[in-house]
C-alpha positions in Angstrom: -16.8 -3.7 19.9 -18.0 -1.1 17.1 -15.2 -0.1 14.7 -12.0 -1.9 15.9 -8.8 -1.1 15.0 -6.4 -3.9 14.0 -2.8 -3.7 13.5 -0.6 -6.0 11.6 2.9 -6.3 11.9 4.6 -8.4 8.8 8.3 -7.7 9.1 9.2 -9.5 6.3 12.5 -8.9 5.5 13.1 -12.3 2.7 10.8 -13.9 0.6 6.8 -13.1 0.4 5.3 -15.6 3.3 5.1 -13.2 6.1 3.0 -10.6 4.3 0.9 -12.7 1.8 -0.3 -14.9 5.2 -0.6 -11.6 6.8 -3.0 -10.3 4.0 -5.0 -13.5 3.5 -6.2 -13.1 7.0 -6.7 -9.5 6.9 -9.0 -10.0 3.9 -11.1 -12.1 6.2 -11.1 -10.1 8.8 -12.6 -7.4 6.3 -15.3 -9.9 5.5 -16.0 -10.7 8.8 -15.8 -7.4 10.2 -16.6 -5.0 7.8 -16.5 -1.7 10.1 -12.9 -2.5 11.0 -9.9 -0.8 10.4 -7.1 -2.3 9.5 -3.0 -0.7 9.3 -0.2 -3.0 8.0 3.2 -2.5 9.2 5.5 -4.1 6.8 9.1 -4.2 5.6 8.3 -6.0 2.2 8.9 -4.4 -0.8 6.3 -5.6 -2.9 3.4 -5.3 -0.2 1.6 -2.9 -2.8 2.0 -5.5 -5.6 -0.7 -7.3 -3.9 -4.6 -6.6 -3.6 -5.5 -5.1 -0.5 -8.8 -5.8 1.1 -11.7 -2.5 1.8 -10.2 -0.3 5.4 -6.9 -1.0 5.0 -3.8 1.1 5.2 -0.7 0.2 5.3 3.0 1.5 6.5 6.3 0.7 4.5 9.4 0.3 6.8 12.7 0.7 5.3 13.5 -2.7 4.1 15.7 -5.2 5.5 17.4 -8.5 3.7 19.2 -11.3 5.2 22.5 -12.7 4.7 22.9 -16.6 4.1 24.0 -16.7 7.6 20.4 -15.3 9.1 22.0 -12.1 10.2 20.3 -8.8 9.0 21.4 -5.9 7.0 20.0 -2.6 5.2 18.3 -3.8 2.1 19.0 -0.8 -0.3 19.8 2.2 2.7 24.0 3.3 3.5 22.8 2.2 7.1 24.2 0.4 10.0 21.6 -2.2 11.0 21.7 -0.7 14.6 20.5 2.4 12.6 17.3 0.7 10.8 16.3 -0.9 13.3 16.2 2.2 15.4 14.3 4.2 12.4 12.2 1.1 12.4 11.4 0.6 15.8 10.2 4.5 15.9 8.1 4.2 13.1 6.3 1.2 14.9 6.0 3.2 17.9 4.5 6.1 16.5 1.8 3.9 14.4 0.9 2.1 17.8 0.8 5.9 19.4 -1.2 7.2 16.8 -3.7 4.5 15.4 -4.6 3.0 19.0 -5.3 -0.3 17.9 -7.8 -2.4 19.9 -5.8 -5.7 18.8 -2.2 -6.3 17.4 -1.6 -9.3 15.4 2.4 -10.1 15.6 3.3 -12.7 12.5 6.0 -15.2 13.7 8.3 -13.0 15.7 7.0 -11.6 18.9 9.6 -9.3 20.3 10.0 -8.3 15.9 12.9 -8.1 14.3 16.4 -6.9 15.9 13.6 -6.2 18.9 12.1 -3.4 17.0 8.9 -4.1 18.0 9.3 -3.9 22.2 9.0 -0.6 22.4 5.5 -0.5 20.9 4.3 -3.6 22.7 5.8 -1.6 25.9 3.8 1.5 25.5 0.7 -0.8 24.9 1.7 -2.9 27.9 1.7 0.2 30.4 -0.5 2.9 28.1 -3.7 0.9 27.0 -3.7 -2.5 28.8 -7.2 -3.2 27.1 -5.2 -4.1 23.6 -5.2 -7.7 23.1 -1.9 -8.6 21.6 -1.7 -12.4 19.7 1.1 -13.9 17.9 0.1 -15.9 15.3 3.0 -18.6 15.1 4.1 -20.4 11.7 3.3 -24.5 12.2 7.4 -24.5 12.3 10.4 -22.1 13.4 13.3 -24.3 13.2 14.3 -27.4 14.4 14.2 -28.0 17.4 17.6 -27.5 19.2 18.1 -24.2 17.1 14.6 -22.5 18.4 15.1 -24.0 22.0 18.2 -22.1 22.2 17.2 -19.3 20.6 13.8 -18.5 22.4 16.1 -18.9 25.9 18.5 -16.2 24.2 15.6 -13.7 23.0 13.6 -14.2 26.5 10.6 -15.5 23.8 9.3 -17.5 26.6 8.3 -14.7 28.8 7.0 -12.8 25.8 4.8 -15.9 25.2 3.8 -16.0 28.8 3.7 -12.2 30.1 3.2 -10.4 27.1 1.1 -12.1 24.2 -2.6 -12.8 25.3 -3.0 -15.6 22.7 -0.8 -17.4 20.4 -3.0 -18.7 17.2 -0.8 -21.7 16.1 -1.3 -21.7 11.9 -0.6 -25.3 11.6 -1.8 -28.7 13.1 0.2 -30.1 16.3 -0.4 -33.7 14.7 2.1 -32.8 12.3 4.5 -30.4 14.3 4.3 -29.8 17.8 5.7 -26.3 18.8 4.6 -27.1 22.6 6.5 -30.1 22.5 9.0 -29.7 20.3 10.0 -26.5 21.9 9.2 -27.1 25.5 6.7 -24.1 25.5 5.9 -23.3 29.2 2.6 -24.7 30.8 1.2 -21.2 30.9 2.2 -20.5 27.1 1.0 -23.1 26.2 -2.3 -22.7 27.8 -2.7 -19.4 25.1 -2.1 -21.6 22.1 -5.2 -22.0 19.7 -4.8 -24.5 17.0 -6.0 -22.9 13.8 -4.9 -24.9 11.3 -3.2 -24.1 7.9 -3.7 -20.8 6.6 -5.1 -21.6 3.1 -7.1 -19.3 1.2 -6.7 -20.2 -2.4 -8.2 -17.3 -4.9 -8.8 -19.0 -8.1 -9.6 -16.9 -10.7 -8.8 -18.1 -14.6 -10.4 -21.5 -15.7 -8.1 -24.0 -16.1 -8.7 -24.5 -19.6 -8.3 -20.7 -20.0 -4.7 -20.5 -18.5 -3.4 -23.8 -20.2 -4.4 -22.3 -23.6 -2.3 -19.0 -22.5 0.6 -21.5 -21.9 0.0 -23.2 -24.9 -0.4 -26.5 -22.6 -3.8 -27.9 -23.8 -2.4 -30.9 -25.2 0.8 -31.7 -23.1 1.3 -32.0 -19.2 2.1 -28.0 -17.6 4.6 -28.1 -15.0 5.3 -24.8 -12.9 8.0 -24.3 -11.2 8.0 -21.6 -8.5 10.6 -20.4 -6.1 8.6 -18.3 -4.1 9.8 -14.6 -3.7 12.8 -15.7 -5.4 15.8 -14.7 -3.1 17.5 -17.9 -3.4 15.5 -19.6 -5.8 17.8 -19.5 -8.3 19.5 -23.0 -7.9 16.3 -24.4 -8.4 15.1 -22.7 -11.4 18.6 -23.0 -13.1 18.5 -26.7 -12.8 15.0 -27.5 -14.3 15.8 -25.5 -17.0 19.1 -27.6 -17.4 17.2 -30.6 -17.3 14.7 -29.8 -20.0 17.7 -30.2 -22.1 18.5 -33.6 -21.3 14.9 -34.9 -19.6 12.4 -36.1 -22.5 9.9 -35.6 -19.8 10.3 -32.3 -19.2 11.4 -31.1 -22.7 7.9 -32.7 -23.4 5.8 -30.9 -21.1 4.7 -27.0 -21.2 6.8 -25.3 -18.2 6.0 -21.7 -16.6 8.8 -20.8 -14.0 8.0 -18.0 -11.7 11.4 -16.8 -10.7 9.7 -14.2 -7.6 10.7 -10.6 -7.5 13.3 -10.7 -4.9 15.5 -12.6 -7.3 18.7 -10.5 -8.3 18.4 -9.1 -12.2 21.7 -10.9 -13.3 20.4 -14.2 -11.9 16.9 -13.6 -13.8 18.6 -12.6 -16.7 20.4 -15.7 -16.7 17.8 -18.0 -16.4 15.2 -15.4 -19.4 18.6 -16.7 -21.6 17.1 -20.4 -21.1 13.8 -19.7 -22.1 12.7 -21.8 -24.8 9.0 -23.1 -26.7 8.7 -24.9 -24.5 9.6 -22.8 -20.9 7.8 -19.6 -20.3 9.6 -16.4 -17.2 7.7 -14.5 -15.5 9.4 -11.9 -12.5 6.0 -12.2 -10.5 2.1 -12.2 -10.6 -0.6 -11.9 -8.5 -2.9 -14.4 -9.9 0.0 -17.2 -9.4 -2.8 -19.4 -7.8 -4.4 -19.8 -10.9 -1.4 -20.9 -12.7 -0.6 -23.6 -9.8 -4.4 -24.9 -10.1 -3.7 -25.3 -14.0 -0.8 -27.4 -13.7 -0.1 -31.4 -13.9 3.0 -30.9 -11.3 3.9 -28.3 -9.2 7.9 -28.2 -8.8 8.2 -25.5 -5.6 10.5 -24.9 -2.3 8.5 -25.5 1.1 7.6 -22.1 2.0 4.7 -22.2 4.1 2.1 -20.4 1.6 3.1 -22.3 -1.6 2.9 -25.6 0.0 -0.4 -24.7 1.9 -2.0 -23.4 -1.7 -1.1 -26.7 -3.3 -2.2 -28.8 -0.9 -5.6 -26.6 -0.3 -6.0 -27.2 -4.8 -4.9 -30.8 -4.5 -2.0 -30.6 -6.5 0.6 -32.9 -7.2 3.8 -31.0 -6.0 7.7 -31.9 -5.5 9.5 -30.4 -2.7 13.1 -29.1 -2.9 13.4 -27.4 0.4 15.7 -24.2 1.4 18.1 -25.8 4.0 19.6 -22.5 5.1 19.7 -21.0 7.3 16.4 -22.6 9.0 15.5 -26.6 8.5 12.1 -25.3 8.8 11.4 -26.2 5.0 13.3 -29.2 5.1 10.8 -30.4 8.3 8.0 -29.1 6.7 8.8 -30.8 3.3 9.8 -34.2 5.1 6.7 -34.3 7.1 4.4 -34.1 4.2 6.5 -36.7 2.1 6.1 -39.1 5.4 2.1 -38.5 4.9 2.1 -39.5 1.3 1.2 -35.5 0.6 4.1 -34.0 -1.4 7.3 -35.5 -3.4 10.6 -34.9 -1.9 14.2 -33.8 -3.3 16.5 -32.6 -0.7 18.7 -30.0 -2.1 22.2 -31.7 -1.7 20.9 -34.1 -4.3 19.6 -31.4 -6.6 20.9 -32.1 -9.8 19.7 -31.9 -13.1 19.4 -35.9 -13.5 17.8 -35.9 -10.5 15.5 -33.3 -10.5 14.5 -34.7 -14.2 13.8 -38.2 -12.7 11.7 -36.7 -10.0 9.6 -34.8 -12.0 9.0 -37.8 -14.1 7.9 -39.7 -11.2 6.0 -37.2 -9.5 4.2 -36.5 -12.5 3.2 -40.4 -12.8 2.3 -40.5 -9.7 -1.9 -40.5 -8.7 -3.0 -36.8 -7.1 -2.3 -36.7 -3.4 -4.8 -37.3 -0.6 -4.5 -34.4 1.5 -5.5 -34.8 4.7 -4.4 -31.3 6.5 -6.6 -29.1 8.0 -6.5 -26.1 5.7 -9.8 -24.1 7.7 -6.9 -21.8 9.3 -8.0 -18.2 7.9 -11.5 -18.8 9.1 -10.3 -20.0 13.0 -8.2 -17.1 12.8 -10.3 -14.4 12.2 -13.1 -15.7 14.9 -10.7 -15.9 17.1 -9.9 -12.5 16.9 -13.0 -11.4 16.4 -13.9 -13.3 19.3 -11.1 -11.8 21.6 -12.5 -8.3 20.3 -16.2 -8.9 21.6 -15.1 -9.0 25.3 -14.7 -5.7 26.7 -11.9 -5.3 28.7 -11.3 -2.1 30.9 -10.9 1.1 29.6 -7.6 2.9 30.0 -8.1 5.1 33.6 -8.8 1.3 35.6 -6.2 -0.6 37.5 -3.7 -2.5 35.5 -2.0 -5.0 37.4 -0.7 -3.1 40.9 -0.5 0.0 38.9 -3.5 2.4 38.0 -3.4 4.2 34.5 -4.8 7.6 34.6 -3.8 8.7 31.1 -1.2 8.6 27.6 2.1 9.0 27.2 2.5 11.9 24.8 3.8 10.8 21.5 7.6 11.0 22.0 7.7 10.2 25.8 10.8 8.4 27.0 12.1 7.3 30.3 14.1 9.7 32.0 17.3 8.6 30.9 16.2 9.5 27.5 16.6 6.5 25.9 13.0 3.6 25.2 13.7 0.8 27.8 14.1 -2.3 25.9 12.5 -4.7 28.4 8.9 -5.5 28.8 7.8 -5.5 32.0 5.8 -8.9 33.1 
C-alpha cells in the first residue's frame, strides 16, 4: 500500500507507559515505512516532551487522571467525567472521519477509555471495512480474577473476537499467558501475535560522560526512578530517608528522577532532601542514558522502565505499585522468580529495608536476561505486513451489507444520539 495512514490511540490518562510504548513503535514504523503518515491521539500531557519521529502529527485530548481507586476524573477541566469523555469521544471520531486511516493501532484498551473510542471503531466498522484495526496488548492487565471479570463486564471478548483484526501481544506467553490466564476465546486467541517485549533503548551519552555529570566516576551511581511520578513519591521519599542512615547509599552517587506527573508539594518535599550526594530532576528525555550509566537501578515495575533495564542489562530492584492493578506486582514477581530483577514489595518498604536491598542488589553479579526484547521490530512488520494485503475498497460488500459511500462528518443515528454498541 503507497502512503498509509496510521492512527494511534495512547489514552494515557496516569503515568508515561501508554505513550512512550506508543512512540517507540511509531518511530519504527517511520523507519520502516518512510512514506507513512502517522496521527497520535493522546491524553498525556507531556506527549510533546518527547521526540517525535518524521510524518507524524499528533492530537491532544483533554486530559484525564485517575483516583487511587481506578475510577477516572477531569485532570485540570470543571467537568463531569460523563462530559470528557463525550468531548473526547468526538474528538476521536472526527480524527477517524477526517484522517481515514488505513490501520488503527489501539494501546491496551480496545473499547478506550470510559468507551470513548466505540464510536470511531463503529464508523470504521460500517464506513471503511478495509481498516485493519489491532490492539496491541500489555504482557499483563491485572491479575487474573480482576481482568476475567472485568473483560465479561466491558464485553472485551467480543471486541477481541468481532472487532479487532489482530491482537499483537508485547510480551512473551512463557512468562504471562493472557490466553490462559484470561480464558481468551479460541477465535481471539487465534488473532494473537506474540511480539515480544517492546524494548528500544536510545543510548545517547557515554557512560563515562554522564557519570562525570553526576560526579559518580569513583563511587557506585544508583538511580532511582518512579516513572511518570504520580505515585512515586513513597518511593523516592524513602531512599532519600535511607541515605541518612544506609552507609551504602550515603556512599554511592544517587540521581532520582521524580517524573512530571508528581504533585509540586510532593517534589518540593523531596528537592528539600537533596544533598552532595543525591541529585532531582522533574523529567528528561534522555533518562535511558542515565539508567545505562548506573551500578543499580532502584525503579517501580512499569512496563517500559523494566523492559529498558532489562534490554541494557542492568542490575535493577523492583518496588512495585500495588494499586489499583497487581499488574506491577506480577510483573515484578515474575522477573525475581527468573533470577532477572530484585524484589521489595511495597508493604515492606521501609527505609531499613529499602537500604538493605540496595546493598544487596548492588553486590549482586549483573542479571542474565533471558527475555525476548525484539518486540518493536515484530510489531512494526506485523503491521506493515497487514498493510501490504489489499483488502476491498469501500463501495464492495461488507459482511451481508454493501457499502456504497461515507457517512458525512457529524452523522448520527436517527435518534440523534452515536450508538454505543459495535455491531459483530
Amino acid at each position: 500500500m503507497k502512503n498509509p495512514r496510521i492512527l494511534l490511540y495512547s489514552h494515557d490518562t496516569f503515568g508515561l507507559g501508554h505513550l512512550r510504548r506508543t512512540l517507540a513503535i511509531a518511530h519504527q514504523l517511520a523507519r520502516v515505512l518512510p512514506e507513512a503518515s502517522q496521527l497520535l491521539v493522546t491524553g498525556s500531557m507531556v506527549a510533546g516532551a518527547f521526540a517525535l519521529p518524521p510524518k507524524l502529527d499528533l492530537i491532544k485530548l483533554p486530559a484525564l487522571s485517575k483516583h487511587s481507586d481506578g475510577r477516572y476524573k477531569a485532570r485540570a477541566l470543571r467537568l463531569s467525567l460523563s462530559q470528557i469523555i463525550a468531548w473526547r469521544k468526538q474528538m476521536i471520531l472526527q480524527a477517524v472521519q477526517l484522517f481515514a486511516p488505513d490501520l488503527v493501532l489501539v494501546d491496551k484498551t480496545p473499547a478506550g477509555v470510559e468507551g470513548e473510542l466505540v464510536p470511531a471503531l463503529r464508523h470504521l466498522k460500517t464506513w471503511s471495512p478495509q481498516t485493519r484495526l489491532v490492539l496491541g496488548m500489555r504482557d499483563i492487565e491485572d491479575d487474573p480474577f480482576t481482568t476475567r471479570a472485568e473483560w465479561a463486564n466491558n464485553d472485551t471478548h467480543t471486541l477481541h473476537e468481532n472487532v479487532y483484526d489482530q491482537i499483537l501481544l508485547y510480551g512473551q506467553r512463557a512468562i504471562f499467558d493472557p490466553v490462559h490466564e484470561y480464558g481468551m476465546s479460541a477465535r481471539a486467541a487465534a488473532k494473537l501475535v506474540e511480539c515480544g517485549y517492546i524494548a528500544q533503548p536510545n543510548v545517547t551519552r557515554p557512560r563515562a560522560v554522564v557519570r562525570r555529570e553526576l560526579d559518580a566516576t569513583a563511587r557506585p551511581l544508583i538511580v532511582v526512578t518512579a516513572g511518570g511520578g504520580g505515585d512515586g513519591f513513597a518511593l523516592c521519599k524513602t531512599y532519600l530517608d535511607a541515605c541518612r542512615i544506609h552507609p551504602t547509599l550515603n556512599a554511592a552517587q544517587t540521581l532520582v528522577v521524580t517524573g512530571p506527573l508528581m504533585p509540586p508539594r510532593q517534589r518540593a518535599e523531596l528537592r528539600a532532601l537533596e544533598s552532595a550526594r543525591v541529585t532531582l530532576i522533574e523529567f528528561t528525555p534522555d533518562l535511558v542514558s542515565y539508567l545505562a550509566a548506573a551500578d543499580l537501578v532502584v525503579s517501580m515495575a512499569g512496563y517500559n522502565t523494566v523492559c529498558e533495564t532489562m534490554a541494557l542489562g542492568e542490575r535493577v530492584l523492583l518496588v512495585p505499585r500495588t494499586r489499583p492493578r497487581a499488574e506491577q506486582r506480577l510483573r515484578a514477581e515474575r522477573l525475581a522468580a527468573r533470577g532477572m530483577a530484585h524484589l521489595l514489595l511495597p508493604d515492606s518498604l521501609s527505609p531499613e529495608n529499602l537500604g538493605a536491598a540496595v546493598e544487596h542488589a548492588l553486590a549482586a553479579p549483573a542479571p542474565h536476561v533471558t527475555l525476548d526484547l525484539n518486540g518493536v521490530s515484530r510489531v512494526s512488520a506485523a503491521l506493515a505486513d497487514l498493510l501490504s494485503v489489499e483488502r476491498p475498497p469501500i463501495g464492495t460488500r461488507n459482511g451481508n451489507r454493501r457499502v456504497t459511500e461515507r457517512p458525512p462528518i457529524g452523522m448520527r443515528n436517527g435518534n440523534g444520539r452515536v450508538k454505543e454498541r459495535i455491531a459483530a
